[in-house]
PyMOL CGO cylinders between C-alpha atoms (Angstrom):
from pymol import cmd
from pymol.cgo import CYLINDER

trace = [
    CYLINDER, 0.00, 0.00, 0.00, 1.40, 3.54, -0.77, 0.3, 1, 1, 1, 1, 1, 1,
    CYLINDER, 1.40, 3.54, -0.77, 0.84, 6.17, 1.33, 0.3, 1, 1, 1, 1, 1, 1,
    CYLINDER, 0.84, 6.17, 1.33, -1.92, 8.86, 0.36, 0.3, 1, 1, 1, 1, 1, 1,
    CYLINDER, -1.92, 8.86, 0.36, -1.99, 12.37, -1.02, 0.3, 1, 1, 1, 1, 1, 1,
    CYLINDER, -1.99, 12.37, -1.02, -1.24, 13.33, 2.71, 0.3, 1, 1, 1, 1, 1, 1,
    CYLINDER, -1.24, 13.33, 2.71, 1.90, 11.90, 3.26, 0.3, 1, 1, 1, 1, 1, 1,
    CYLINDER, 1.90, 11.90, 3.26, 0.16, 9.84, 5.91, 0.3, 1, 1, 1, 1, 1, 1,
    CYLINDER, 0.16, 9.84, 5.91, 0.08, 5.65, 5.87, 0.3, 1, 1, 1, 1, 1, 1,
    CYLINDER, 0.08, 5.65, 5.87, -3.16, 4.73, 4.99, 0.3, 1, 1, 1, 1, 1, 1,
    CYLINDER, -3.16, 4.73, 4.99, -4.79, 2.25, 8.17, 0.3, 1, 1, 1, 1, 1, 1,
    CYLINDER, -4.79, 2.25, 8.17, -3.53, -1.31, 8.17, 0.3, 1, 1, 1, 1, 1, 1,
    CYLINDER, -3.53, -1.31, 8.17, -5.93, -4.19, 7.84, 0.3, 1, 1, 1, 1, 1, 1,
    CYLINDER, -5.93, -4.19, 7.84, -6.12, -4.18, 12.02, 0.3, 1, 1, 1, 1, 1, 1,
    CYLINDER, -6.12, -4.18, 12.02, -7.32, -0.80, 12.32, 0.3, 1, 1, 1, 1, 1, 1,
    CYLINDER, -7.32, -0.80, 12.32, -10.15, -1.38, 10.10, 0.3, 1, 1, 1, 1, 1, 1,
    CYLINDER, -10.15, -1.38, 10.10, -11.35, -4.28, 11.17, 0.3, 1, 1, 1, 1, 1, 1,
    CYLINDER, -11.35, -4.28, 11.17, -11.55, -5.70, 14.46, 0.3, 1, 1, 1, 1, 1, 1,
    CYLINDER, -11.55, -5.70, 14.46, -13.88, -8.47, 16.20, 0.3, 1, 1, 1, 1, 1, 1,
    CYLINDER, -13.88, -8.47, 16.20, -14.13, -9.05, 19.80, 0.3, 1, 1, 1, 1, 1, 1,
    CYLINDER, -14.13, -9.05, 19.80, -15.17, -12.78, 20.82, 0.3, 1, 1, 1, 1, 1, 1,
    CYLINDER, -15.17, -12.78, 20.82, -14.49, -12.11, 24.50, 0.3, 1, 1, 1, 1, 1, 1,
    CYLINDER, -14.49, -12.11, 24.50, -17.86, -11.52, 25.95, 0.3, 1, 1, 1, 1, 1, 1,
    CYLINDER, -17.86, -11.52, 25.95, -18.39, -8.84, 28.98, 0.3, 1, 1, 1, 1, 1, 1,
    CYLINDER, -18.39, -8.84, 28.98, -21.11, -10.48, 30.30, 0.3, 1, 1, 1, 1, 1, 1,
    CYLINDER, -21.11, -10.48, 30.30, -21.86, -13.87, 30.90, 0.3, 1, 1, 1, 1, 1, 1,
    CYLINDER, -21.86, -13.87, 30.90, -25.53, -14.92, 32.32, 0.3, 1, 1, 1, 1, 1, 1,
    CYLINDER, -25.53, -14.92, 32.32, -27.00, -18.19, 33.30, 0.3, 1, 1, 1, 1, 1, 1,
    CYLINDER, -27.00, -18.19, 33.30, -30.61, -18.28, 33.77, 0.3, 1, 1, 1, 1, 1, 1,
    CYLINDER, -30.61, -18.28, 33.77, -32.78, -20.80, 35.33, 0.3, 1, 1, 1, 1, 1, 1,
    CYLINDER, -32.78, -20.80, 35.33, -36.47, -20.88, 34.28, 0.3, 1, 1, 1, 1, 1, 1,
    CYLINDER, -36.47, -20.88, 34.28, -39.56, -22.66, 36.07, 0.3, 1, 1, 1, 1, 1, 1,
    CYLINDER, -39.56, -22.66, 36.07, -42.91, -22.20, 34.26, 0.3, 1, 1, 1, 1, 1, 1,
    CYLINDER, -42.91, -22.20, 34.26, -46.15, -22.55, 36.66, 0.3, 1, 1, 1, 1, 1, 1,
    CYLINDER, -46.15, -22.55, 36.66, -49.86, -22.40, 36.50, 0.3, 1, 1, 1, 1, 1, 1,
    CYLINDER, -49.86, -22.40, 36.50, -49.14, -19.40, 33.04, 0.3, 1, 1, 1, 1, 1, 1,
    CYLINDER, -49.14, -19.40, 33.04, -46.28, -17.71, 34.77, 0.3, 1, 1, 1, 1, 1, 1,
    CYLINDER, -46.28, -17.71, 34.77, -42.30, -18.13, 34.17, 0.3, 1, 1, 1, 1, 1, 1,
    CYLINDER, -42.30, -18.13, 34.17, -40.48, -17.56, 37.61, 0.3, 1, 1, 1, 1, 1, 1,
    CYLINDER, -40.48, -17.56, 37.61, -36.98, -17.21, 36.87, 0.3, 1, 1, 1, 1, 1, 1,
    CYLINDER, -36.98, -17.21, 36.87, -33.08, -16.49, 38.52, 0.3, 1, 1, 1, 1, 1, 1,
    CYLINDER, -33.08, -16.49, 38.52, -30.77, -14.68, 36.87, 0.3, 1, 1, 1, 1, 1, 1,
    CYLINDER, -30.77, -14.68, 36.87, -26.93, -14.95, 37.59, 0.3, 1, 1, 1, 1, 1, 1,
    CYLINDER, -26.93, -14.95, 37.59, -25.12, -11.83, 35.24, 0.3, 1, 1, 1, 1, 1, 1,
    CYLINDER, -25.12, -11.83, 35.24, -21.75, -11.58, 35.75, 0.3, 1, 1, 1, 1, 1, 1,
    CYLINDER, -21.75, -11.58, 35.75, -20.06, -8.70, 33.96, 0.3, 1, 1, 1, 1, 1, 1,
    CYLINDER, -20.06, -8.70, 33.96, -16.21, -8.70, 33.23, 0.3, 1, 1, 1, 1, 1, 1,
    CYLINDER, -16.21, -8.70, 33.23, -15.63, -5.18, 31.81, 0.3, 1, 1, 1, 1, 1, 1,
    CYLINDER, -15.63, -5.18, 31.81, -15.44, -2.46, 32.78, 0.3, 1, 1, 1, 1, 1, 1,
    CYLINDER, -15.44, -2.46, 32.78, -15.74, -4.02, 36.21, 0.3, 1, 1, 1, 1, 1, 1,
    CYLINDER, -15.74, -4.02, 36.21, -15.74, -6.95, 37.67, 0.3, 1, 1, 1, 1, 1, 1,
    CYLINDER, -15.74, -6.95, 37.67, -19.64, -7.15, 39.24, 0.3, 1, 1, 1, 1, 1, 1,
    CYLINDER, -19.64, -7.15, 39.24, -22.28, -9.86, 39.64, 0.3, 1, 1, 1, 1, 1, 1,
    CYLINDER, -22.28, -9.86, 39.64, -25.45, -9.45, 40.14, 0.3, 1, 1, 1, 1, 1, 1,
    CYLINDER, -25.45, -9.45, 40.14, -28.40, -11.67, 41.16, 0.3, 1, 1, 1, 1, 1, 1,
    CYLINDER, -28.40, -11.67, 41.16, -31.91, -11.13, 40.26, 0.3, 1, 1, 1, 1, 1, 1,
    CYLINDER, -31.91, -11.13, 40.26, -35.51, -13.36, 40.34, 0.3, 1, 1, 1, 1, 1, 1,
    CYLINDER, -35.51, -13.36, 40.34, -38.26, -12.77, 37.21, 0.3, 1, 1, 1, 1, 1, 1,
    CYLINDER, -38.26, -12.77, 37.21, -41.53, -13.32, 37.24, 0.3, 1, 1, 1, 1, 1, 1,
    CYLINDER, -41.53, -13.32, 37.24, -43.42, -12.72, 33.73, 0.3, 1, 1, 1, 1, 1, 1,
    CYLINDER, -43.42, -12.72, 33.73, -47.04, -14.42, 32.36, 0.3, 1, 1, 1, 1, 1, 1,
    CYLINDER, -47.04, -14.42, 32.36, -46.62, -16.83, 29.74, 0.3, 1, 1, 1, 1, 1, 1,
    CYLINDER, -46.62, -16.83, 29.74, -48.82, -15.37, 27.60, 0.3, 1, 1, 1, 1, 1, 1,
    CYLINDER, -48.82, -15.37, 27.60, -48.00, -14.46, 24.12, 0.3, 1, 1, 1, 1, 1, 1,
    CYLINDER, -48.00, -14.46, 24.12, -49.32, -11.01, 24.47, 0.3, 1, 1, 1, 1, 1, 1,
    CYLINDER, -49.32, -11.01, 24.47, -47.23, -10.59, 27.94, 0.3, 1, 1, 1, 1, 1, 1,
    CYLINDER, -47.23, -10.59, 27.94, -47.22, -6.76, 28.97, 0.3, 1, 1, 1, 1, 1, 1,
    CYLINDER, -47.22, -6.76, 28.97, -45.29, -6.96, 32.04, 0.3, 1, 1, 1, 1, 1, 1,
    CYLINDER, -45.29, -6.96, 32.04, -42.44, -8.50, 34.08, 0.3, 1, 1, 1, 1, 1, 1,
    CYLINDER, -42.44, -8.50, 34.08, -41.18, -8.40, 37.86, 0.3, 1, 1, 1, 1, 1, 1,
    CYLINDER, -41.18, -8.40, 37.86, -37.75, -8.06, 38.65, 0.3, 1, 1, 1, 1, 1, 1,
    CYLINDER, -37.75, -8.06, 38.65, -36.93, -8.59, 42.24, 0.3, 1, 1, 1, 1, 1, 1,
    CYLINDER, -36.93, -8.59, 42.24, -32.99, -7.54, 42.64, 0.3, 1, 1, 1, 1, 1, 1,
    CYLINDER, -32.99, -7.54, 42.64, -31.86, -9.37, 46.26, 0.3, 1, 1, 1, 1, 1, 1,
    CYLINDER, -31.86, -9.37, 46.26, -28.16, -7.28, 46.89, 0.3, 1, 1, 1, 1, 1, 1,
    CYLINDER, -28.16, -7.28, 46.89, -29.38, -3.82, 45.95, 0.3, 1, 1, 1, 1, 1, 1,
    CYLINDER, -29.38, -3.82, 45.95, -32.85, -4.88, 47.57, 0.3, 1, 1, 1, 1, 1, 1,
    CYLINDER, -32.85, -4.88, 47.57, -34.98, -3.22, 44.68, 0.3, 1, 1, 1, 1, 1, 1,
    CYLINDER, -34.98, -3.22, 44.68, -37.88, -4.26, 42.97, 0.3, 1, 1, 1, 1, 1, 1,
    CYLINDER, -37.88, -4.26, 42.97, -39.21, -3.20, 39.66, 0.3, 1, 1, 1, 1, 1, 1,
    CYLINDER, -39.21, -3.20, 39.66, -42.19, -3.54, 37.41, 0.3, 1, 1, 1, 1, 1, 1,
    CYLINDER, -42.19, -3.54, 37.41, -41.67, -2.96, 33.81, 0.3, 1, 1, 1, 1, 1, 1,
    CYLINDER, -41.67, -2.96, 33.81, -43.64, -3.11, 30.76, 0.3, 1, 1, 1, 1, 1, 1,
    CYLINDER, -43.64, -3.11, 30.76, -43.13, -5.17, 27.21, 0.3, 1, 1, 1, 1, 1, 1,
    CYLINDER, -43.13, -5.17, 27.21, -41.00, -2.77, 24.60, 0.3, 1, 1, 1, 1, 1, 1,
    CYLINDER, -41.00, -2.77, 24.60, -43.78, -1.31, 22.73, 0.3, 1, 1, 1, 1, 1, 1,
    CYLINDER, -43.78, -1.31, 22.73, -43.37, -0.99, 19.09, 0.3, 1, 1, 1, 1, 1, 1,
    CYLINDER, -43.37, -0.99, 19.09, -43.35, 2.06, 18.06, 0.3, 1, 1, 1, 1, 1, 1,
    CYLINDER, -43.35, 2.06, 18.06, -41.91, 1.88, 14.62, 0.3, 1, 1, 1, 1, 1, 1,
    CYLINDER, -41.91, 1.88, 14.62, -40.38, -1.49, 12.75, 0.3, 1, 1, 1, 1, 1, 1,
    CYLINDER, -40.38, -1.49, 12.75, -37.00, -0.25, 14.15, 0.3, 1, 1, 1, 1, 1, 1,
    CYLINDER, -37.00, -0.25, 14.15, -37.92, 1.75, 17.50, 0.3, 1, 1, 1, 1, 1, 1,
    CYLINDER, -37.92, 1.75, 17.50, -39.27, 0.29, 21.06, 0.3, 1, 1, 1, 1, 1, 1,
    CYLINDER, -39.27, 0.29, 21.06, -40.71, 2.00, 24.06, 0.3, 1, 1, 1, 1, 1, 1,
    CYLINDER, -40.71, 2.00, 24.06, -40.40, 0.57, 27.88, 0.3, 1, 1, 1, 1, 1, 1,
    CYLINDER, -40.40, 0.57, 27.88, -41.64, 1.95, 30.86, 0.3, 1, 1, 1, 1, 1, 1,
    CYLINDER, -41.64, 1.95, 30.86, -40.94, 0.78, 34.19, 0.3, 1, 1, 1, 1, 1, 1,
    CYLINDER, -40.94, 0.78, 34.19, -41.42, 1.24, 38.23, 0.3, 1, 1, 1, 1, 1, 1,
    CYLINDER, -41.42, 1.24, 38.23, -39.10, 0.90, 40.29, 0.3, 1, 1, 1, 1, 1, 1,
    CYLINDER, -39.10, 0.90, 40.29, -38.33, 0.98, 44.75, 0.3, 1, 1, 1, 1, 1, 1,
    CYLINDER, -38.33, 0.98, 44.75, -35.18, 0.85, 46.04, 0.3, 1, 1, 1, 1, 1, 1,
    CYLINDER, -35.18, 0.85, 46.04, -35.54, -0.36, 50.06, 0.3, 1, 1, 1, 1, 1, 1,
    CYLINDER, -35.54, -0.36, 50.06, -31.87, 0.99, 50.63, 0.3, 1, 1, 1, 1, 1, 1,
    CYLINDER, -31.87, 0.99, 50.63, -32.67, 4.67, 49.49, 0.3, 1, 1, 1, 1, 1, 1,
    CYLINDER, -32.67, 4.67, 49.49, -35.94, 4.38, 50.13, 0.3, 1, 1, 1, 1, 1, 1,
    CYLINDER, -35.94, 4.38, 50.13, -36.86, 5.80, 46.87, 0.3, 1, 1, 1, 1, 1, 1,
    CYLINDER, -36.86, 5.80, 46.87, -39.94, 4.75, 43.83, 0.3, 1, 1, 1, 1, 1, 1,
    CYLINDER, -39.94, 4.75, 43.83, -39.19, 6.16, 40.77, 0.3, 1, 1, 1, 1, 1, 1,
    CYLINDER, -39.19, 6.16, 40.77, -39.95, 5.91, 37.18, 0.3, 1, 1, 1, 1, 1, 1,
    CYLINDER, -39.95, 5.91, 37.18, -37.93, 5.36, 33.71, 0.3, 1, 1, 1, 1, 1, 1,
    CYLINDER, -37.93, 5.36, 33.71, -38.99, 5.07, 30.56, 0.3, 1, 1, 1, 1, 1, 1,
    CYLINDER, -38.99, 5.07, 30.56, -35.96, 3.97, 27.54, 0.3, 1, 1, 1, 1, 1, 1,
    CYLINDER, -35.96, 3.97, 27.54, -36.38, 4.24, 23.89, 0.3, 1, 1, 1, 1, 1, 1,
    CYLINDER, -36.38, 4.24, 23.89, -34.34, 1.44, 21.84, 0.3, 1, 1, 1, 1, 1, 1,
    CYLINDER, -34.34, 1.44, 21.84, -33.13, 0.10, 18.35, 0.3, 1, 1, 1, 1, 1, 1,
    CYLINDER, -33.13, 0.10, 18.35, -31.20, -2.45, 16.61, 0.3, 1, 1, 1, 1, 1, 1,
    CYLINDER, -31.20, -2.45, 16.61, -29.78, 0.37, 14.29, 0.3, 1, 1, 1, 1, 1, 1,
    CYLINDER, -29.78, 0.37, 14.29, -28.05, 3.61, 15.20, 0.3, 1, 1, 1, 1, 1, 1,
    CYLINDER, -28.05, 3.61, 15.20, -25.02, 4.33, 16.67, 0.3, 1, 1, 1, 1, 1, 1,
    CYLINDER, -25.02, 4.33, 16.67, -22.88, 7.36, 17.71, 0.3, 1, 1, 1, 1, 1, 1,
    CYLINDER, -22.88, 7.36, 17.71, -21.89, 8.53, 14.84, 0.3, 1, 1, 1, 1, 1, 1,
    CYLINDER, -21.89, 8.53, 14.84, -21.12, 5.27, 13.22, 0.3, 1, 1, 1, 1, 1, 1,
    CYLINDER, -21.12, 5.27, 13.22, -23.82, 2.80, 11.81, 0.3, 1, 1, 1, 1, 1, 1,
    CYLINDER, -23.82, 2.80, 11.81, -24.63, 0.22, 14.05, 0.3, 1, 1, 1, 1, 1, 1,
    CYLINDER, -24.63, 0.22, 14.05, -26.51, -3.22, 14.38, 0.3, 1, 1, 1, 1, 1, 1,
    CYLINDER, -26.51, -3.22, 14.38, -27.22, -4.80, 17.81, 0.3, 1, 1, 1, 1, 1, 1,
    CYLINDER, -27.22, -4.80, 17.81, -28.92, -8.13, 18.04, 0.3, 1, 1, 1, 1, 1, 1,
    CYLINDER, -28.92, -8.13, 18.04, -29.37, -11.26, 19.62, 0.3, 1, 1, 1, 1, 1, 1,
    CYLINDER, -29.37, -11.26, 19.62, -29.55, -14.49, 18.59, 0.3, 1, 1, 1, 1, 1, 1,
    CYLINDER, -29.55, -14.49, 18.59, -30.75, -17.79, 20.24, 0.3, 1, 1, 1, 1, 1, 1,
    CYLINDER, -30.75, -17.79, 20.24, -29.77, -21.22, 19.54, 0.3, 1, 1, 1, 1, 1, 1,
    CYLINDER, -29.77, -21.22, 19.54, -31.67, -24.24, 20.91, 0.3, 1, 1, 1, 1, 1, 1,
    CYLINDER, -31.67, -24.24, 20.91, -29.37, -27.01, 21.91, 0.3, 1, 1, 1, 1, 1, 1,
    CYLINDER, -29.37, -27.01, 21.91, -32.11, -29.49, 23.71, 0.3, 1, 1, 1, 1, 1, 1,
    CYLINDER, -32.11, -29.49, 23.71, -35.41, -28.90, 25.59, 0.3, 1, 1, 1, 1, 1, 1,
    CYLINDER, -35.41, -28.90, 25.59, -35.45, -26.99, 27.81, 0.3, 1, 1, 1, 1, 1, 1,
    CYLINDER, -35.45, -26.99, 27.81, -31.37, -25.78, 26.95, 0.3, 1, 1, 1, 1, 1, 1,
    CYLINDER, -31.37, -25.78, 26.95, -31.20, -22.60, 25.16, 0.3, 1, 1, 1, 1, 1, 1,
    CYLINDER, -31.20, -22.60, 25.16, -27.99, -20.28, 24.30, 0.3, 1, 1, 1, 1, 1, 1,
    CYLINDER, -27.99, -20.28, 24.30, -28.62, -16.66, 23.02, 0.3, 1, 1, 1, 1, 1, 1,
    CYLINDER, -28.62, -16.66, 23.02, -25.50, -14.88, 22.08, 0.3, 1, 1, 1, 1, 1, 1,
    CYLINDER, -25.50, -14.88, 22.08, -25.99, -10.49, 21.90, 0.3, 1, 1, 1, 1, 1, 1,
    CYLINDER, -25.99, -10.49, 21.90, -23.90, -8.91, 19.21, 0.3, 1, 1, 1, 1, 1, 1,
    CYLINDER, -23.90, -8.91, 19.21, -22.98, -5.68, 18.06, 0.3, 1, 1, 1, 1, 1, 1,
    CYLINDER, -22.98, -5.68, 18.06, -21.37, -4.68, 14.66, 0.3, 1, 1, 1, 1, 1, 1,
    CYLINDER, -21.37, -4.68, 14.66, -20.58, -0.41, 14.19, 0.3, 1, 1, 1, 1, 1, 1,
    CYLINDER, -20.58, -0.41, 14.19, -19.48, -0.22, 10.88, 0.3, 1, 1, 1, 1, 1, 1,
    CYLINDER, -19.48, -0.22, 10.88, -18.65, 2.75, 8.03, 0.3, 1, 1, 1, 1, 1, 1,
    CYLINDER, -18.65, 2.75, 8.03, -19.58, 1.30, 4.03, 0.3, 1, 1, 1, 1, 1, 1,
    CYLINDER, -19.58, 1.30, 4.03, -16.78, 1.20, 1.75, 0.3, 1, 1, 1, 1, 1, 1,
    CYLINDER, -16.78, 1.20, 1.75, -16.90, 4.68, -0.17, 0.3, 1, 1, 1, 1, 1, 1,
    CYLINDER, -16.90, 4.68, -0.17, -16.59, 4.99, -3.69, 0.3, 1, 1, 1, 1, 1, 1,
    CYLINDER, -16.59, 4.99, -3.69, -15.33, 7.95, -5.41, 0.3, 1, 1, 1, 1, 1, 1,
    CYLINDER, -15.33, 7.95, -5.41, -14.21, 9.69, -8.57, 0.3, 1, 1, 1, 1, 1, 1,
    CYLINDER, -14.21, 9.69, -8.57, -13.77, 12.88, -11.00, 0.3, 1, 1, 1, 1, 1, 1,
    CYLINDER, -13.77, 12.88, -11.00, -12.99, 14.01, -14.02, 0.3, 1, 1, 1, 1, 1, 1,
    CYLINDER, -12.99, 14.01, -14.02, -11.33, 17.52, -15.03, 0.3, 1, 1, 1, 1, 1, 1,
    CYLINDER, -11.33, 17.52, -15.03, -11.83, 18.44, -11.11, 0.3, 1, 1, 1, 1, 1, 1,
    CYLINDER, -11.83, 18.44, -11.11, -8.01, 17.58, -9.88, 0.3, 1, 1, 1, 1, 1, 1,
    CYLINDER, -8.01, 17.58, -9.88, -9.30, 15.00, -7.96, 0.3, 1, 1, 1, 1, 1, 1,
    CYLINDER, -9.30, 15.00, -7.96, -8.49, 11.57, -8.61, 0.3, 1, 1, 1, 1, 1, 1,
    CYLINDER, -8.49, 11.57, -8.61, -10.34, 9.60, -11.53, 0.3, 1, 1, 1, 1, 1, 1,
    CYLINDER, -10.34, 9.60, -11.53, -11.24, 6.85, -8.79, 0.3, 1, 1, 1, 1, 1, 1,
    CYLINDER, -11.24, 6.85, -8.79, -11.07, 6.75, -4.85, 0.3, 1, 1, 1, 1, 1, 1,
    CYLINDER, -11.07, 6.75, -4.85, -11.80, 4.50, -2.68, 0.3, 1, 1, 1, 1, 1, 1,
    CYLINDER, -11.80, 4.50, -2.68, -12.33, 4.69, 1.29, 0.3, 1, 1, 1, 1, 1, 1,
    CYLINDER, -12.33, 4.69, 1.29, -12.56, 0.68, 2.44, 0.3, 1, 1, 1, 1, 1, 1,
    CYLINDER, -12.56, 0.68, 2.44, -14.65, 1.42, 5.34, 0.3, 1, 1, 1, 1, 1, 1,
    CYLINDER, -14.65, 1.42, 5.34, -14.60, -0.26, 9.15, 0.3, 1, 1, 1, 1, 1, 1,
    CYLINDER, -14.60, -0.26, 9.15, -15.85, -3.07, 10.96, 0.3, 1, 1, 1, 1, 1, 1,
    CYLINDER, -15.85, -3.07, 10.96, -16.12, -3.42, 14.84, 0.3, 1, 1, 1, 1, 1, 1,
    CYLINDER, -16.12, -3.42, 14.84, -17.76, -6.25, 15.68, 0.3, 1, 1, 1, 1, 1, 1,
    CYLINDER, -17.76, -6.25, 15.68, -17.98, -8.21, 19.67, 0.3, 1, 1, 1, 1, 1, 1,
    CYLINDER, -17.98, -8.21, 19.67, -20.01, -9.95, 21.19, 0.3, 1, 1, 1, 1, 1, 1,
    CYLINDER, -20.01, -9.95, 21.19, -21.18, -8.64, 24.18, 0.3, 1, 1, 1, 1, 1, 1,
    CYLINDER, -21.18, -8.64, 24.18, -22.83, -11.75, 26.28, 0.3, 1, 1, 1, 1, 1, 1,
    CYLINDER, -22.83, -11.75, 26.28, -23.22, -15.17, 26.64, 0.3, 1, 1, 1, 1, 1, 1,
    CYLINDER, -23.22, -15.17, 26.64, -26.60, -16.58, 27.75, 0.3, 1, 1, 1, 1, 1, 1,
    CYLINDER, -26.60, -16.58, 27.75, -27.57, -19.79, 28.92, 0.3, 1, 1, 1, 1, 1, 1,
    CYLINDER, -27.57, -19.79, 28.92, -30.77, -20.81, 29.63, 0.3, 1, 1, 1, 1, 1, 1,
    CYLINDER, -30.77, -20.81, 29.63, -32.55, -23.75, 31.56, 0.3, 1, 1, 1, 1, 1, 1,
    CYLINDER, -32.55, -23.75, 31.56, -35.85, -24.23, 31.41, 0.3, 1, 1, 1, 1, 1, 1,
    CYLINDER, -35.85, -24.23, 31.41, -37.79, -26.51, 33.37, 0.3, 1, 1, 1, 1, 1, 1,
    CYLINDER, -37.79, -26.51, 33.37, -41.86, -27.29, 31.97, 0.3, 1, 1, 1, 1, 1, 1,
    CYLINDER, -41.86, -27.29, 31.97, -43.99, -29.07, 34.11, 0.3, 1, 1, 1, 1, 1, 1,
]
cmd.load_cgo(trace, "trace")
């Protein structure tokens, strides 16, 4: 590779594209569905930027049309109600939740807006994606790609070059490692 009209090195290979297999967080979730409700425990353990676990019990309907779950959080003694994401658009979801935290004493609201796309500043696809090893033995792995197109340029009589090209980037990871147990009566 030569170096541009800059006098600078163009980006090696490395800079351009990078993927992270080393997920932050790890979960393992065990599931118990009774009588139309899923009662659940959730071990997270995060790896970056902290070390941190976290412990928390779930109890949702089983209903297809589900509008709620409770979140019961032992070691910061909260609790929280929160809704399903509402779709708002194909690509944007709404959740609402309430919250009381029995160290602060405190209730309080929050409400998030989310998508698979967007990014700062960068394009950017986050998604998750299950695999079913057995019954009742699932894996869902979250991912996230941020990524700039390849750009594709070119003049004539301008003083520009005839044909530029700008091979774009790729940061890929993924983020965490699910596994789930599910026990059906």
């Amino acid at each position: 590779m030569e170096p541009g009209l800059s006098g600078e090195e163009p980006p090696s290979w490395d800079e351009l594209y990078n993927i992270n297999l080393m997920p932050s967080e790890l979960f393992l979730k065990f599931r118990k569905e009774i009588e139309g409700f899923r009662v659940g425990v959730n071990l997270e353990f995060y790896n970056a930027p902290t070390n941190e676990y976290q412990a928390k019990l779930v109890l949702k309907p089983l209903a297809h049309d589900r509008r709620w779950k409770f979140i019961y959080e032992p070691i910061h003694n909260d609790v929280r109600l929160l809704s399903k994401k509402i779709p708002i658009t194909k690509f944007l979801n709404l959740q609402v939740g309430i919250g009381h935290s029995f160290q602060m004493k405190t209730t309080g609201w929050k409400w998030k807006l989310t998508t698979c796309l967007g990014g700062d500043g960068l394009s950017r696809i986050r998604n998750k994606t299950s695999l079913g090893l057995c019954p009742g033995v699932d894996f869902r792995f979250a991912w996230k790609a941020d990524y700039v197109l390849p750009e594709f340029t070119g003049a004539v009589g301008t003083g520009e070059k005839l044909f530029n090209m700008e091979s774009g980037r790729l940061q890929a990871s993924l983020d965490r490692i699910e596994t789930i147990l599910t026990h059906t009566s």
